[in-house]
C-alpha positions in Angstrom: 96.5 22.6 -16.1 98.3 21.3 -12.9 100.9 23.7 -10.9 103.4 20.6 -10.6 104.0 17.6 -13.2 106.9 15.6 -12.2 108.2 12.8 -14.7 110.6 10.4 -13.4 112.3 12.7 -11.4 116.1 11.3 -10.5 118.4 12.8 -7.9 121.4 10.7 -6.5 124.0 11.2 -3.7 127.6 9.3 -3.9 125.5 6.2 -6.0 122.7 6.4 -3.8 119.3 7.7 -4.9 117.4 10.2 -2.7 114.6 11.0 -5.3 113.9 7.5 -7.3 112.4 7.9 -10.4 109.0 10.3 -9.0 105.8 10.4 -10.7 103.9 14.2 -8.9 101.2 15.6 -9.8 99.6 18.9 -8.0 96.4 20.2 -9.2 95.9 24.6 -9.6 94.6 25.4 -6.7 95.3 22.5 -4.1 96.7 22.7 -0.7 98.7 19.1 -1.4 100.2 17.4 1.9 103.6 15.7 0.6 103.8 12.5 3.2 107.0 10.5 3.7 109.4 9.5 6.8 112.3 11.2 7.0 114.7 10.5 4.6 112.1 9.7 2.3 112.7 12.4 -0.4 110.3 15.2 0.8 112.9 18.1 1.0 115.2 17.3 -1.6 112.1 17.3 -4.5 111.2 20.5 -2.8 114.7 21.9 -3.2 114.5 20.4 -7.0 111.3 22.2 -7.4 113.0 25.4 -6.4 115.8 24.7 -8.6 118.6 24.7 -5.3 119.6 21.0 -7.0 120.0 20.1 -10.7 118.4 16.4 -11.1 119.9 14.1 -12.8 117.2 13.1 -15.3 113.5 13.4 -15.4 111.3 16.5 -16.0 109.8 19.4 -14.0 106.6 21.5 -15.3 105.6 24.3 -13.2 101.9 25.7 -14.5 102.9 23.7 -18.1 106.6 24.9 -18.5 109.6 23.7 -18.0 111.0 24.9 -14.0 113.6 26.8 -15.3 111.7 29.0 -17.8 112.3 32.5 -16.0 108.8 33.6 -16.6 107.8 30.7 -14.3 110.1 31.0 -11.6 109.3 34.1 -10.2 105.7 32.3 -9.7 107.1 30.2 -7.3 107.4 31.5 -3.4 109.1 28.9 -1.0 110.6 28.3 2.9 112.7 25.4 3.0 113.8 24.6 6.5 114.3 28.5 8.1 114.1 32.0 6.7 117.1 32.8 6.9 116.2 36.7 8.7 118.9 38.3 10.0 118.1 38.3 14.0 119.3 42.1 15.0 117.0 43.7 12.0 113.0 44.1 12.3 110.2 42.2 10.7 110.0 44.9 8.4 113.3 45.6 7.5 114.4 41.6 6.8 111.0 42.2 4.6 112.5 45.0 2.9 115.2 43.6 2.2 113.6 40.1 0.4 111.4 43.3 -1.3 115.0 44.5 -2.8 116.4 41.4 -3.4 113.3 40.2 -5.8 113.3 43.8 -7.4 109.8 44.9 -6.4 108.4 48.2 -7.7 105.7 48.7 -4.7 108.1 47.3 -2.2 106.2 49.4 1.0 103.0 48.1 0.0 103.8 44.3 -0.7 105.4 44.2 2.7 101.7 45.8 3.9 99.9 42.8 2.2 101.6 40.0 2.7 101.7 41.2 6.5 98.3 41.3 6.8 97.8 37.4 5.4 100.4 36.3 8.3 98.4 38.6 11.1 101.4 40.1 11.6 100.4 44.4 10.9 101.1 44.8 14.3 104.7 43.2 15.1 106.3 44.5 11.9 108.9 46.8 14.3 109.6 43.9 16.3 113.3 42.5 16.2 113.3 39.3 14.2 115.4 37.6 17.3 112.4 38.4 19.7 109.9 36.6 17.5 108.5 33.1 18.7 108.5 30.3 16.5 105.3 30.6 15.3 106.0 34.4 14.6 109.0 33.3 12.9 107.4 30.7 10.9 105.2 33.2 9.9 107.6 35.7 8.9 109.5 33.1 6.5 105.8 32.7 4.8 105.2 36.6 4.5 108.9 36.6 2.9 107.7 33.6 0.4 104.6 35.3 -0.5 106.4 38.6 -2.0 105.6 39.3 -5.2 102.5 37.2 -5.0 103.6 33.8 -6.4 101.3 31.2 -7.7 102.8 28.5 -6.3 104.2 28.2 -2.6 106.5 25.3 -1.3 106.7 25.2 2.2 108.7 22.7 4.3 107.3 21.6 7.6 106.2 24.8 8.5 103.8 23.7 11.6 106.6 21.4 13.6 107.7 22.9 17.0 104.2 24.9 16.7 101.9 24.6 19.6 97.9 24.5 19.4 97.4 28.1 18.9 100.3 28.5 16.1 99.3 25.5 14.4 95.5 26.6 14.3 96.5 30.3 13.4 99.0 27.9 10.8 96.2 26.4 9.1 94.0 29.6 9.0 97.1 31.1 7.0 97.2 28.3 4.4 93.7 28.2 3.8 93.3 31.9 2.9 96.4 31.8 0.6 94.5 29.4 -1.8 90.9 30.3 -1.3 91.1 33.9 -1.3 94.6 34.4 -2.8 94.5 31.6 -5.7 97.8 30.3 -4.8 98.7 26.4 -4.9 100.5 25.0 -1.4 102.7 22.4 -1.2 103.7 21.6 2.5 105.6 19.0 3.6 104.5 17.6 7.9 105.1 14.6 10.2 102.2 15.9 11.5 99.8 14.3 9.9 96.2 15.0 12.4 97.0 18.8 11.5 97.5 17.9 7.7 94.2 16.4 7.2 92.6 19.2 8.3 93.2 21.4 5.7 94.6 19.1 2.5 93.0 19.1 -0.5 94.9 16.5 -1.8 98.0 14.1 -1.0 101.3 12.6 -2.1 103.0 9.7 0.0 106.6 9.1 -0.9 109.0 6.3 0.9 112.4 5.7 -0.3 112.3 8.6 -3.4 109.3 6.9 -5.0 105.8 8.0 -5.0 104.0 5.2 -3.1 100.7 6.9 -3.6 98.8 10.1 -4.7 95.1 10.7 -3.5 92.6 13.6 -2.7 90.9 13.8 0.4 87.5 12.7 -1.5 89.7 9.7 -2.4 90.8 9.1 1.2 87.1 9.1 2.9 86.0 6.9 0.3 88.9 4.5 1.2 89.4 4.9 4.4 88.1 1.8 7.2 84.7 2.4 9.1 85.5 1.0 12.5 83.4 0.2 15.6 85.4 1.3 19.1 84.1 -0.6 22.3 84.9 -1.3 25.6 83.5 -3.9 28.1 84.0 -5.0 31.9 85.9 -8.8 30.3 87.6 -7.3 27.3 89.8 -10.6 26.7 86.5 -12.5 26.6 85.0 -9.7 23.7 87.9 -9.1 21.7 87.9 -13.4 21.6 84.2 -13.7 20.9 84.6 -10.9 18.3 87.5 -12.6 16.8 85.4 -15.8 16.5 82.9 -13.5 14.6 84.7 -10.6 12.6 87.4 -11.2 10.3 89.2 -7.9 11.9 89.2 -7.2 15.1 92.1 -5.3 17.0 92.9 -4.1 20.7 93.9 -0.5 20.1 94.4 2.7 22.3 92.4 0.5 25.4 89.7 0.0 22.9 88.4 -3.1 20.9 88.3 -1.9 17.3 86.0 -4.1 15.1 87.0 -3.2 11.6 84.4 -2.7 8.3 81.5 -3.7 10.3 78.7 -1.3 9.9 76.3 -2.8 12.0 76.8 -1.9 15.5 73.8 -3.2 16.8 74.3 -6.8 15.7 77.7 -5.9 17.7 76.5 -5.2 20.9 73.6 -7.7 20.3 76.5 -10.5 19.8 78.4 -9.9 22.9 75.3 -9.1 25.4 74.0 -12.7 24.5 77.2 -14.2 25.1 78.2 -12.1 28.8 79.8 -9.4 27.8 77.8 -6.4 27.8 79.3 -2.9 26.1 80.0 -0.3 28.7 81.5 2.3 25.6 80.6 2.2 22.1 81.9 4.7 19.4 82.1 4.4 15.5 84.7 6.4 13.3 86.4 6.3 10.3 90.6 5.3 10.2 92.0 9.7 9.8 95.0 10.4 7.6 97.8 9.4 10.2 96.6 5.4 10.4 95.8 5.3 6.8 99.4 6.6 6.5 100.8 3.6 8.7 98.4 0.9 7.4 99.8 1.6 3.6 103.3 1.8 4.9 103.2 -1.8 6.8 101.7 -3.4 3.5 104.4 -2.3 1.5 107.1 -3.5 3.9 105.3 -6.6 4.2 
């Protein structure tokens, strides 16, 4: 069973569509990195998922039902773009009163729980206008995972973070699926942050699915390159062009594309005056596999 199958999923604005006719599919269990350019369609499938919009056609299974079965849709936890504490009231207290809202039996001890999974025991008497960001990002994820839901939709919940709230970010999301069973969907222009913890993907431009792959799927894809520098770089990157079919000048380095042989590399250039002064192999990450599929498809 997946936790999301969308069908030809159809929302339009004044004539003009925002989600085109999506194919989604999220596995139980995944931590699935929804990928598009602004505008793209990210936020309003999430706001369809969450049942804020009506579509116009296509279907919606949540866990095998319909989204709007009631039995489902208290399985589903979600922050879409703040939230929405009110600033003068504590950590606990905005809590509390999600706890209420939701009609929770245990409200004093669900507030305890999903504290803890935020690493946030210790500022729960803390004004909710005090909080940083990151505490505040946090905060709308403690107030999504009330009631334990099986599914959490979270939009960009790392922008603005810096390196300590996105690391403390990604801890978050990985406990919530490996020790807590629940499925994330989580929307991010940052994409190096993404990769890091993604189980799987979804790439969306224009309201259509472009592409849906695991990360197994995107190491086995992805380009082996060779990065190099030398003291004549306009004479390399020309030899290596004569040579290689591609061969790019990128970040100050001379990236030789699906060559595996490094050796014959530096063997090639040393016999023809250019010795290598730097030398590194890699593989393409998430955010220039990202780019490379998006310039095919405008080409």
């Amino acid at each position: 069973m997946n936790a999301i199958e969308i069908r030809n999923l159809t929302k339009s604005f004044r004539g003009l569509y925002a989600v085109d006719h999506l194919n989604m599919t999220v596995p139980v269990g995944a931590i699935y990195g929804f990928i598009g350019e602004n505008g793209s369609g990210k936020s309003t499938t999430e706001k369809l998922l969450c049942g804020h919009l009506v579509p116009d056609k296509g279907s919606i299974k949540l866990f095998g039902k319909d989204y709007t079965d009631a039995g489902v849709r208290i399985r589903v936890g979600a922050l879409i773009e703040n939230a929405g504490c009110f600033p003068n009231s504590s950590v606990w207290d905005n809590l509390m009163m999600q706890a209420i809202n939701l009609g929770l039996s245990d409200r004093a001890g669900e507030i305890d729980r999903v504290l803890k999974i935020v690493r946030m025991e210790d500022s729960a008497r803390i004004k909710f206008k005090s909080c940083s960001l990151g505490m505040k990002q946090r905060i709308g994820i403690a107030m999504a995972l009330l009631g334990d839901p099986a599914l959490l939709i979270l939009d960009e919940p790392i922008n603005g973070l810096d390196a300590d709230g996105m690391k403390m970010m990604r801890e978050i999301l990985v406990d919530i699926t490996q020790q807590y069973g629940c499925t994330v969907l989580i929307s991010s222009h940052i994409l190096g942050e993404l990769e890091k913890i993604a189980t799987h993907y979804g790439i969306i431009r224009q309201g259509r699915m472009i592409q849906e792959l695991s990360a197994k799927d995107l190491e086995q894809r992805a380009k082996v390159f060779t990065s190099l520098k030398t003291k004549n770089m306009t004479d390399a990157f020309k030899l290596l062009q004569q040579k290689f079919s591609d061969v790019r000048v990128e970040d100050g380095y001379i990236r030789v594309y699906d060559v595996d042989d490094t050796e014959g590399i530096v063997k090639y250039l040393m016999e023809n005056g250019c010795p290598v002064s730097e030398l590194k192999k890699n593989k393409i990450g998430l955010e220039e596999y990202y780019v490379e599929l998006m310039s095919r498809k405008e080409a």
